[in-house]
C-alpha positions as CSV (number, residue, x, y, z in Angstrom):
1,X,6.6,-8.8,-7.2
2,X,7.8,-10.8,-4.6
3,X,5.5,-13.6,-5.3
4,X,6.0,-13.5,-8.9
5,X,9.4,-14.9,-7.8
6,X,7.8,-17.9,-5.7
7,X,5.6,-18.6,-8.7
8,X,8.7,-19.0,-11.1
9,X,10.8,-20.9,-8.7
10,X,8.0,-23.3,-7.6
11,X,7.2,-23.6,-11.6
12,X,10.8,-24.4,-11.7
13,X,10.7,-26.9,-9.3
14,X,7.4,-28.8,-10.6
15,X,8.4,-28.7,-14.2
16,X,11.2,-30.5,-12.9
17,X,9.9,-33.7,-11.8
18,X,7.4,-36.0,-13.3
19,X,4.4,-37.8,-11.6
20,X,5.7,-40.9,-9.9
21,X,8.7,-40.2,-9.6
22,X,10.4,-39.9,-6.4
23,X,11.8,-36.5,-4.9
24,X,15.4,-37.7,-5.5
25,X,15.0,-37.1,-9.4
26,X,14.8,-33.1,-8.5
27,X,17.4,-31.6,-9.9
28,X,18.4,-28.0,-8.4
29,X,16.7,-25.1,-9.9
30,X,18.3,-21.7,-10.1
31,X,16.2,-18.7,-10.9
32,X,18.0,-15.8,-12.5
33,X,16.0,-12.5,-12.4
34,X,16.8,-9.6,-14.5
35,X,14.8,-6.7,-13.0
36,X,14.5,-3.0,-13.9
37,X,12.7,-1.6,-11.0
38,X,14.2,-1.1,-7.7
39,X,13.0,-4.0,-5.0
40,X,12.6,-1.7,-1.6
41,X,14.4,-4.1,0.3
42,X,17.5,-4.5,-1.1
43,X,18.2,-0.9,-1.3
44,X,20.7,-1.0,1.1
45,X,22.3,-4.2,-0.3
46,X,25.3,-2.2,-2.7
47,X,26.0,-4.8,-5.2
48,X,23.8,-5.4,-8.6
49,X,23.6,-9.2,-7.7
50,X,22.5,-10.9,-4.7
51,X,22.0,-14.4,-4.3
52,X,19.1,-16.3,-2.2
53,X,19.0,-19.8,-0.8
54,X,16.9,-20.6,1.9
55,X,18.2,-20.0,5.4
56,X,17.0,-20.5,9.2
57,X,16.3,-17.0,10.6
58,X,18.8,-16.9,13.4
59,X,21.3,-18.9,12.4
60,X,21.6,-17.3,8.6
61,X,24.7,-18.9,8.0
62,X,23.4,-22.4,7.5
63,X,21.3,-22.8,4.3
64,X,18.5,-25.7,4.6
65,X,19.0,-26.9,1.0
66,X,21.2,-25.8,-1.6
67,X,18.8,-27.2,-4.4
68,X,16.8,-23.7,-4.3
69,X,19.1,-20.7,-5.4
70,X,17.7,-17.5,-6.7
71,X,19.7,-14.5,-8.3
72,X,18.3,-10.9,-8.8
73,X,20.2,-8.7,-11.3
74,X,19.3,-5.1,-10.5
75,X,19.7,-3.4,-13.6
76,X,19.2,0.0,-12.0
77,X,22.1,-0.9,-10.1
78,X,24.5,-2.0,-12.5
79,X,26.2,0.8,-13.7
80,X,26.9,2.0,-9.7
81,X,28.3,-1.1,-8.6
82,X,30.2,-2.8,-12.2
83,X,33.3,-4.7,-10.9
84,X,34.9,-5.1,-14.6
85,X,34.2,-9.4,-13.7
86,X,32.7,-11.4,-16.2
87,X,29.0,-10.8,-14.8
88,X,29.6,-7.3,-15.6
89,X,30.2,-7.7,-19.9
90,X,27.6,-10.6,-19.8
91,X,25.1,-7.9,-18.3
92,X,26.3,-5.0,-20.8
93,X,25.6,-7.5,-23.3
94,X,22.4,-8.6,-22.6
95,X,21.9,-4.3,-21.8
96,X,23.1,-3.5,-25.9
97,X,24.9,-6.4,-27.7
98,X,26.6,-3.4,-29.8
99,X,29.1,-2.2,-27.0
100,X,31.2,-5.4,-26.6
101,X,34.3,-5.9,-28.4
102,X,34.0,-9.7,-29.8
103,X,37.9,-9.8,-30.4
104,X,38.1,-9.9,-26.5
105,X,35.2,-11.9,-25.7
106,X,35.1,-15.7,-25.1
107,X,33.6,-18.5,-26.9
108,X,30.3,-18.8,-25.2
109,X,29.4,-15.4,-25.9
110,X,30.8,-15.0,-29.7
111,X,28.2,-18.0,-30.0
112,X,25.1,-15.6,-28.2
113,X,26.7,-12.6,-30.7
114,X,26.1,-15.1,-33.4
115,X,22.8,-16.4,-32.7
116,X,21.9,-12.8,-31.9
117,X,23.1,-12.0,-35.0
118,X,20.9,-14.2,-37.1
119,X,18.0,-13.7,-35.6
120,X,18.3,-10.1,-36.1
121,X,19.2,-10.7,-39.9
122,X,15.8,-12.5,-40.5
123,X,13.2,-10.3,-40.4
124,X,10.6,-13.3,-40.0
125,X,12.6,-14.6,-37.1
126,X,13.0,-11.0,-35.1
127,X,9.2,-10.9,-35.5
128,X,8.9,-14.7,-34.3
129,X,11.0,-13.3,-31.2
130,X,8.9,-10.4,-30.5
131,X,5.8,-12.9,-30.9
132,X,7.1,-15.0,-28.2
133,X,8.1,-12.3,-25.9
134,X,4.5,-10.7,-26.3
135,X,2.8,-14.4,-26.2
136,X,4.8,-14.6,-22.3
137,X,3.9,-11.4,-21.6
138,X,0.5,-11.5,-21.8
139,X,-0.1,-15.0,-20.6
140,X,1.3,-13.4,-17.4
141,X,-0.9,-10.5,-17.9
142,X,-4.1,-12.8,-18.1
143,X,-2.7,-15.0,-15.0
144,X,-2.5,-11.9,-12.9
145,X,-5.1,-10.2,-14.1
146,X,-7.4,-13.3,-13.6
147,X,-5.8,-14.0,-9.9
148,X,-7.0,-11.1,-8.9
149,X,-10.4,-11.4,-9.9
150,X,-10.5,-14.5,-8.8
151,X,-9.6,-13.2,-5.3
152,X,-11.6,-10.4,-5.1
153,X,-14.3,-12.4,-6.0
154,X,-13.7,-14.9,-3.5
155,X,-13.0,-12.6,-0.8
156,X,-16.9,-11.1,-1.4
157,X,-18.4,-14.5,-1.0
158,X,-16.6,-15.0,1.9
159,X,-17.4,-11.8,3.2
160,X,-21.2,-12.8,2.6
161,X,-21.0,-16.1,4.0
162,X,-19.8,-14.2,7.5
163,X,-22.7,-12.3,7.3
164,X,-25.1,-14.9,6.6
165,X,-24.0,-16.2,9.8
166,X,-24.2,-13.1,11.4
167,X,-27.6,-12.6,10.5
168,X,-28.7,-16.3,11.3
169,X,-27.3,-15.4,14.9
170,X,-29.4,-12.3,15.1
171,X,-26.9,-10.2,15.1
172,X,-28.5,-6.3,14.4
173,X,-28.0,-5.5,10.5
174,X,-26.0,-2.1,11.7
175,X,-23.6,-4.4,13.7
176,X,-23.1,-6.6,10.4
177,X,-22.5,-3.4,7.9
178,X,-19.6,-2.5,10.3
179,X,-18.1,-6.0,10.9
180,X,-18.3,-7.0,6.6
181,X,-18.3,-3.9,4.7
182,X,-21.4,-5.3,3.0
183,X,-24.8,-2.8,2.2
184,X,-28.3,-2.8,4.2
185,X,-29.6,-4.8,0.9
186,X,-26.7,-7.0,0.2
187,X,-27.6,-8.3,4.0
188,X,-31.0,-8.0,3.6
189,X,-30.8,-10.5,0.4
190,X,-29.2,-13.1,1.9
């Protein structure tokens, strides 16, 4: 999973600059990650919220670049660690628009209730919104699923090529099973 979060970032960081232009037309990117799945290492962290930059290792309290921020919302977490802030009826919002009280709430999210609203209203638009959410999910679905392939496929033809070599060298066949994995007659063939 942990990649997945480079991949975004990095996305975030391309889509944010076009050929020819020079490095100074970045503009910061801040990836916000709303996960419902407990991350191993952060465990032990006791908040619902932590925020990354990118720091040396010994010296963790200077940050190389504050143009790279990342925020993971552990949903799982939410209810344990609430702090009645902000963060905390934006989340329960995003959890079931239904429990906040609008009376209370500010502008910016009477305007999300609203939109929410409409689009829930229009039965054409909800299924527009589902299309879109199943169009992202299985675009990342086919990129993963073809990654892996991809990998697999070129870790095999790597694994050959070593014992191509291996063979060329005159190394015994038994020696070359045990070093690549690879069968008698997959060595044989090459």
């Amino acid at each position: 999973m942990k990649k997945e979060f480079y991949f975004i970032l990095v996305k975030c960081i391309l889509g944010n600059i076009e050929t020819g232009q020079d490095y100074s037309k970045i503009n910061k990117c801040i990836s916000i990650l709303f996960i419902d799945f407990n991350i191993n290492n952060l465990k032990n962290i006791h908040k619902y919220i932590t925020k990354w930059n990118l720091r040396e290792e010994k010296y963790t309290n200077i940050i190389l670049t504050d143009a790279i921020e990342i925020y993971i919302i552990e949903m799982s977490k939410v209810l344990q660690y609430k702090e009645n802030s902000k963060l905390d009826t934006w989340i329960k919002f995003i959890i079931n628009s239904g429990d906040i009280d609008m009376k209370d709430a500010d502008e910016s999210m009477k305007k999300a209730k609203k939109v929410l609203t409409e689009i829930s209203k229009d039965e054409h638009e909800r299924y527009l919104a589902h299309l879109r959410q199943k169009f992202i999910l299985d675009q990342k679905a086919i990129e993963e699923t073809g990654f892996e392939k991809g990998f697999k496929q070129g870790s095999k033809e790597s694994t050959k090529e070593i014992a191509k070599k291996l063979k060329q060298r005159n190394i015994s066949i038994t020696d070359i099973i045990e070093i690549t994995g690879l069968t008698k007659n997959e060595i044989e063939m090459l």
